[in-house]
C-alpha positions as CSV (number, residue, x, y, z in Angstrom):
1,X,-30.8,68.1,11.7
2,X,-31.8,69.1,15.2
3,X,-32.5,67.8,18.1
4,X,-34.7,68.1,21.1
5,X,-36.1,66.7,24.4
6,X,-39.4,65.0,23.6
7,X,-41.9,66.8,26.0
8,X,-40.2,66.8,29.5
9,X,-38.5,63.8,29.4
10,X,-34.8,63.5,28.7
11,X,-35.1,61.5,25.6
12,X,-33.5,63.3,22.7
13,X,-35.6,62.8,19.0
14,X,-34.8,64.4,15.6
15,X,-37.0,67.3,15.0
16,X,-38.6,64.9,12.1
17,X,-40.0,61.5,12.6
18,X,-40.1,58.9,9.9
19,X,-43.9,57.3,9.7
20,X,-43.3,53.9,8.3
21,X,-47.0,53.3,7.8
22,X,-45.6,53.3,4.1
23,X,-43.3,50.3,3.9
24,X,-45.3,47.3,4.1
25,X,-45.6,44.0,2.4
26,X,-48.8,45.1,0.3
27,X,-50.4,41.8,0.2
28,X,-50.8,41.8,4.2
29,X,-53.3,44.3,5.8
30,X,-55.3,46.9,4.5
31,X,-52.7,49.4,2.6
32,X,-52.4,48.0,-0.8
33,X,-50.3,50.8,-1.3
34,X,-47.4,50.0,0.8
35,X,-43.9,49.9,-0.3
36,X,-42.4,46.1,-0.3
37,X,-39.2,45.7,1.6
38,X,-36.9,46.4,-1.4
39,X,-38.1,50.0,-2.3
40,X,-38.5,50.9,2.0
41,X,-34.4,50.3,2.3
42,X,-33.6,52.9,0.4
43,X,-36.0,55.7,1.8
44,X,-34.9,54.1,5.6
45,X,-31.4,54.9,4.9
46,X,-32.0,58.2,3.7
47,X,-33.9,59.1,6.4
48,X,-30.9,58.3,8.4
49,X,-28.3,59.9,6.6
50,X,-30.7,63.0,6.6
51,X,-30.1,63.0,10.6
52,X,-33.3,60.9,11.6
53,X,-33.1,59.1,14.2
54,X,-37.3,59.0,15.2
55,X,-39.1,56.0,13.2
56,X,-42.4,55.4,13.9
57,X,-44.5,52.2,13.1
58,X,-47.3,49.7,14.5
59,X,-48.3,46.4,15.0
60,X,-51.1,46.6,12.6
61,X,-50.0,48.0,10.1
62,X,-49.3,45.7,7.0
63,X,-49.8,43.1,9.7
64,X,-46.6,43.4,11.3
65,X,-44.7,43.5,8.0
66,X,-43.9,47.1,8.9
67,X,-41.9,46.5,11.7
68,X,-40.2,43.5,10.1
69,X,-38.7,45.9,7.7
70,X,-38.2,48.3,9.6
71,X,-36.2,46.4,12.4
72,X,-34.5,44.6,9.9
73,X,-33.1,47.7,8.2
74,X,-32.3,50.0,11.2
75,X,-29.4,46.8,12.2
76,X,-28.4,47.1,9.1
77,X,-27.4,50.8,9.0
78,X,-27.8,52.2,12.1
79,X,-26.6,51.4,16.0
80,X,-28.9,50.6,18.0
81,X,-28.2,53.4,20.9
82,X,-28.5,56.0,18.5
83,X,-32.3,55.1,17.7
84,X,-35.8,55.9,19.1
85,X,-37.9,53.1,17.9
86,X,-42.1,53.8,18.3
87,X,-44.2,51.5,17.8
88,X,-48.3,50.9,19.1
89,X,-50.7,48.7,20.2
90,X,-54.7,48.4,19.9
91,X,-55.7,47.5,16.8
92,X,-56.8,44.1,16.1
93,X,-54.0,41.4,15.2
94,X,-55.8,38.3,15.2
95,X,-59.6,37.3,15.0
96,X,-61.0,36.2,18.3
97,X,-60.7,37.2,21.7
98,X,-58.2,38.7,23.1
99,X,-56.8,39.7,19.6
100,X,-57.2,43.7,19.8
101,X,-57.4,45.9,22.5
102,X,-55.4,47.4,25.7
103,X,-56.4,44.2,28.0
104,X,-53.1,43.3,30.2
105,X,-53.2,40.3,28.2
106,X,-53.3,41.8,25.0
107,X,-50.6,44.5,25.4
108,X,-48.1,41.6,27.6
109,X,-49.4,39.7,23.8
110,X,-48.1,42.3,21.8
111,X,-45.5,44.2,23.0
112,X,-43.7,40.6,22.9
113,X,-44.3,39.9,19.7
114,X,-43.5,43.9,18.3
115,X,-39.9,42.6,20.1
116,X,-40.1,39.7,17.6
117,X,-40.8,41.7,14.5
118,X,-38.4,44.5,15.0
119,X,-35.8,42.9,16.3
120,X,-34.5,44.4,19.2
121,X,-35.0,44.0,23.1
122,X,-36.7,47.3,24.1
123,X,-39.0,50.0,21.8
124,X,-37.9,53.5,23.0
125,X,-41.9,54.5,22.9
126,X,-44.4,52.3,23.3
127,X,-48.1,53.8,22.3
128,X,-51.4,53.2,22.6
129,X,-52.8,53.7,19.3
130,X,-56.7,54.3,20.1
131,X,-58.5,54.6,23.8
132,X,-60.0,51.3,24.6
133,X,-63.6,51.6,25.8
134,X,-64.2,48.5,26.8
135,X,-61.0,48.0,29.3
136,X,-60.8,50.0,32.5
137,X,-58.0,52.5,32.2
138,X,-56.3,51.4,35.3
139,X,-55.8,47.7,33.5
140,X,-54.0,49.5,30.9
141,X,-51.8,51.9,32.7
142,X,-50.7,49.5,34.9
143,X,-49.9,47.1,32.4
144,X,-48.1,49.8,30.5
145,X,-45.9,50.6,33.5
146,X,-45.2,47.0,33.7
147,X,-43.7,47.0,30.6
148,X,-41.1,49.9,31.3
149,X,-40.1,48.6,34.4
150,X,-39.6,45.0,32.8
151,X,-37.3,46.9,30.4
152,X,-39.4,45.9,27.2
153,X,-39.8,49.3,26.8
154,X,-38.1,53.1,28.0
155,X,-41.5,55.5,27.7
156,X,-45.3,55.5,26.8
157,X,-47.3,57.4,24.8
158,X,-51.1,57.8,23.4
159,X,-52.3,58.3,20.2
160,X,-55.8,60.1,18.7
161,X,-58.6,60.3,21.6
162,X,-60.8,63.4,23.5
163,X,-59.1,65.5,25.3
164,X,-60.6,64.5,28.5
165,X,-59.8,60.7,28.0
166,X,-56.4,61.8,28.2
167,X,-56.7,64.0,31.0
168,X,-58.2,61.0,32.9
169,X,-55.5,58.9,32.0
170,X,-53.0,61.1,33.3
171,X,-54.4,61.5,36.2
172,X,-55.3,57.9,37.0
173,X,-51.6,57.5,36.2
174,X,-50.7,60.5,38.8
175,X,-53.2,58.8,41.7
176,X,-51.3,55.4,41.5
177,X,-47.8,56.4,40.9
178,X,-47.8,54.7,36.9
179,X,-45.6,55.5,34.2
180,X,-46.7,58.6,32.5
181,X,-47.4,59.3,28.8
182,X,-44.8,61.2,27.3
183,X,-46.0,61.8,24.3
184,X,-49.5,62.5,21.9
185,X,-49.6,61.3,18.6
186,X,-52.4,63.6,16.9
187,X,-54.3,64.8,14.1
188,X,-52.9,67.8,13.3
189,X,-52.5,69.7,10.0
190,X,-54.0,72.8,8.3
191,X,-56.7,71.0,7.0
192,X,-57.7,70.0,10.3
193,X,-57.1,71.6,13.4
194,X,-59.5,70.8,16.1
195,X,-56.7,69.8,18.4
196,X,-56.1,73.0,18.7
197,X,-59.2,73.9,20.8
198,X,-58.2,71.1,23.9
199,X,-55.7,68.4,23.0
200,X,-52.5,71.2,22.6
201,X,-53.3,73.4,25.3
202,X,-53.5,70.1,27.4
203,X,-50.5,68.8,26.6
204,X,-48.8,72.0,27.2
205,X,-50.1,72.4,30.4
206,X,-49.0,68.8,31.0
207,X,-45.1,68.9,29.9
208,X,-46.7,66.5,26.5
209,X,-44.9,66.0,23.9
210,X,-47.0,66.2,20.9
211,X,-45.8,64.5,17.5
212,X,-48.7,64.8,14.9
213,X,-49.1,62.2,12.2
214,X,-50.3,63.2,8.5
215,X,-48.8,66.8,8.9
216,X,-49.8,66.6,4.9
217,X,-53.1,65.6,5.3
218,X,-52.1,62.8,3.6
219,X,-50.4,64.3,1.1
220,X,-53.6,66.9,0.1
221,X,-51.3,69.7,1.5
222,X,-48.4,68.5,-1.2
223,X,-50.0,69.1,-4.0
224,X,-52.7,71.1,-6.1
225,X,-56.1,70.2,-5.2
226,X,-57.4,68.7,-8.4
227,X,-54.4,66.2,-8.8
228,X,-54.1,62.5,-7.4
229,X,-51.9,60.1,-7.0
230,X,-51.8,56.1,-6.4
231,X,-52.0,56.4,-3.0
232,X,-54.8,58.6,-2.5
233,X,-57.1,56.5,-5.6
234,X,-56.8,53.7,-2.9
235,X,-57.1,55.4,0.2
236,X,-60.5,54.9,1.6
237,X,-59.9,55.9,5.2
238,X,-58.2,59.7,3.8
239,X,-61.2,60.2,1.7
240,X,-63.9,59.9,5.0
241,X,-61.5,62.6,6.2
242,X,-62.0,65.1,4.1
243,X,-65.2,64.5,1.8
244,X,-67.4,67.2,3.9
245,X,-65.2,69.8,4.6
246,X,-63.9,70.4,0.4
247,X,-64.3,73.7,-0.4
248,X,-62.7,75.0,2.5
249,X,-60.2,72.8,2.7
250,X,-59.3,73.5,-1.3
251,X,-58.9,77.6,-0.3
252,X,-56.4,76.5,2.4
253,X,-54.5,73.9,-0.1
254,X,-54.5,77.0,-2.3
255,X,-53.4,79.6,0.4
256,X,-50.7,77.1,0.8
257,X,-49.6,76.7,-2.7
258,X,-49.6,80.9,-3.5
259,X,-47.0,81.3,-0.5
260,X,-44.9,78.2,-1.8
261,X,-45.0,79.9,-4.8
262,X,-43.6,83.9,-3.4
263,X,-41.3,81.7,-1.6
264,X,-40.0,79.1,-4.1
265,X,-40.5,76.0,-2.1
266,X,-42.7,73.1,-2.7
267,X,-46.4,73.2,-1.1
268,X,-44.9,70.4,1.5
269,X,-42.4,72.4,3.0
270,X,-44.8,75.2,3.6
271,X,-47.6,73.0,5.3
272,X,-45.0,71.2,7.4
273,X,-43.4,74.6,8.2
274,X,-46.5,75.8,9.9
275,X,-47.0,72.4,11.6
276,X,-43.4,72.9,13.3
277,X,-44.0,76.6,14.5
278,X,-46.3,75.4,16.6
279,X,-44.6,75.5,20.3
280,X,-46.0,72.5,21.7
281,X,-45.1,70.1,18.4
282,X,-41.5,68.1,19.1
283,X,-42.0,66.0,15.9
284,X,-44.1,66.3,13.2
285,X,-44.6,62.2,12.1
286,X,-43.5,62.5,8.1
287,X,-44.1,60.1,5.2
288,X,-41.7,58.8,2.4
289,X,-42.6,56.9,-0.7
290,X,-39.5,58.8,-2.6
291,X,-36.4,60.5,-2.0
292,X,-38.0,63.9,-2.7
293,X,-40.7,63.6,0.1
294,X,-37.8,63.4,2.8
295,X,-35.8,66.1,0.9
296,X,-38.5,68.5,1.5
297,X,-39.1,67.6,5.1
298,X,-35.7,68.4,5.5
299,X,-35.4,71.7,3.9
300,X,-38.6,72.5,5.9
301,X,-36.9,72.8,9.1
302,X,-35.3,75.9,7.7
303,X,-38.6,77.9,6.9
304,X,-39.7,80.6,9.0
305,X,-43.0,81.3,8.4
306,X,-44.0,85.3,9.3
307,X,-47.2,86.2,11.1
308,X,-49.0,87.4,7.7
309,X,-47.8,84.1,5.7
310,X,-49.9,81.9,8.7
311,X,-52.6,84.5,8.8
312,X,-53.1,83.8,5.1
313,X,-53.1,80.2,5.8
314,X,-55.5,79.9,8.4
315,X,-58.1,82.9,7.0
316,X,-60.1,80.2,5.1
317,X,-60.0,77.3,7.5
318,X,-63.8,76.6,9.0
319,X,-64.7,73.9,11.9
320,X,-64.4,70.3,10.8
321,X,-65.9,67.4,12.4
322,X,-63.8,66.0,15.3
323,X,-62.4,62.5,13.3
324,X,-59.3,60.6,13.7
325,X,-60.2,58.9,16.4
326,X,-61.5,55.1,14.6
């Protein structure tokens, strides 16, 4: 394992992030497909061994379970110096006001009680997971500055919005002297690359540090087209995704599998291989429901795609509706 700055900051992350959207109590929230606390330690403590030192989570996901287990086994078998904890903050926690959203209130709320759940005084990156439209940017970017200079938190980041939301949040950030986001947390895969039009080439421009989640399309890039898995029967949100876009996207899926094939790799490594080539990318955000899935992340660092293998991969790809952003 490598390591590297994240965007222009001086923070050093693994070129690999953990996504712990996986490890979840599965009776709380919406991902009945979690992995309960007892199957997670195992895959957390891999990921470690492996070099990782970038875990990723949020407050909503598996309400809040998935931070629990996460804090709770990062003490366990890691120090704390040598992590960078991310977690985010939008999504709705609680019913009523006041209970979703990037209100001062609701991120001074939250960012407290993400403390709670992980266990630990300070997240390395705290993220906005969505763009709020129905709270003034300024409210939120000062709050989020607040939060770094209260020491509940060392950088910032965004997650999936428009190109020029982000542009005006950095330079609302710029005109008042706030902290600035060090990081985008993206769509981006080779079944769906619209980022590539604004979002990238902003974030270059900008000294970003860009850390894509679902690099595997939720796992459609891992596999053969036709075949399924328990995850994917049960995954509503990764089926509006990629329901209009199918026989495209099954040419690329197959573009991908002929070149794991020449090469003798599995499909993952080859779709998380072209993921990492790209310049602006410091981590692409992996998941881990076995030991395999991180086996193959790993062995993908060492893959060097040539200019013909990501021709091949991109010569079927056709505009997609701009999604990601809910």
């Amino acid at each position: 394992m490598q390591y590297h700055k994240l965007g222009s900051t001086g923070l050093e992350i693994s070129q690999l992030c953990l996504g712990c959207m996986t490890y979840g109590d599965p009776s709380r929230g919406a991902h009945e497909w979690t992995l309960d606390e007892e199957k997670s330690r195992p895959l957390l403590k891999q990921a470690i061994e492996a070099g990782i030192n970038f875990f990723d989570t949020a407050n909503v996901y598996s309400d809040g379970s998935s931070e629990e287990i996460l804090g709770r086994a990062l003490k366990e078998f890691a120090r704390r110096e040598d992590i960078v904890i991310a977690t985010k903050v939008c999504g709705r926690m609680r019913p009523g006001p006041n209970g979703a959203g990037l209100s001062r209130k609701a991120i001074m709320q939250e960012i407290d009680a993400s403390l709670v759940r992980l266990g630990t005084d300070y997240v390395d990156l705290y993220q906005i997971h969505r763009f709020d439209y129905e709270t003034p940017v300024e409210e939120t970017l000062e709050a989020l500055h607040d939060v770094v200079k209260a020491g509940k938190a060392r950088y910032i980041g965004a997650s999936s919005m428009y190109a020029w939301q982000f542009a005006t949040m950095l330079h609302a950030s710029d005109a008042n002297g706030w902290i600035r986001f060090s990081s985008m947390q993206n769509y981006l895969n080779l079944l769906y690359r619209e980022e590539e039009r604004e979002m990238l080439p902003l974030c270059e421009a900008e000294g970003i540090g860009v850390i894509p989640w679902s690099p595997l399309a939720r796992g459609r890039l891992a596999r053969n087209w036709d075949e399924s898995t328990e995850r994917s029967k049960t995954d509503a949100f990764g089926r509006t995704l990629y329901e209009n876009t199918a026989d495209a996207d099954r040419k690329v899926v197959e573009a991908s599998a002929a070149i794991a094939g020449e090469r003798g790799v599995p499909q993952a490594q080859i779709a998380l291989a072209w993921v990492l080539a790209k310049p602006v990318v410091c981590a692409p955000i992996i998941g881990a429901s076995r030991p395999g899935h991180i086996e193959d992340a790993v062995a993908a660092l060492g893959i060097v795609l040539t200019a013909e293998e990501i021709a091949l991969l991109e010569a079927a790809y056709v505009p997609h509706a701009v999604v990601g952003f809910e």
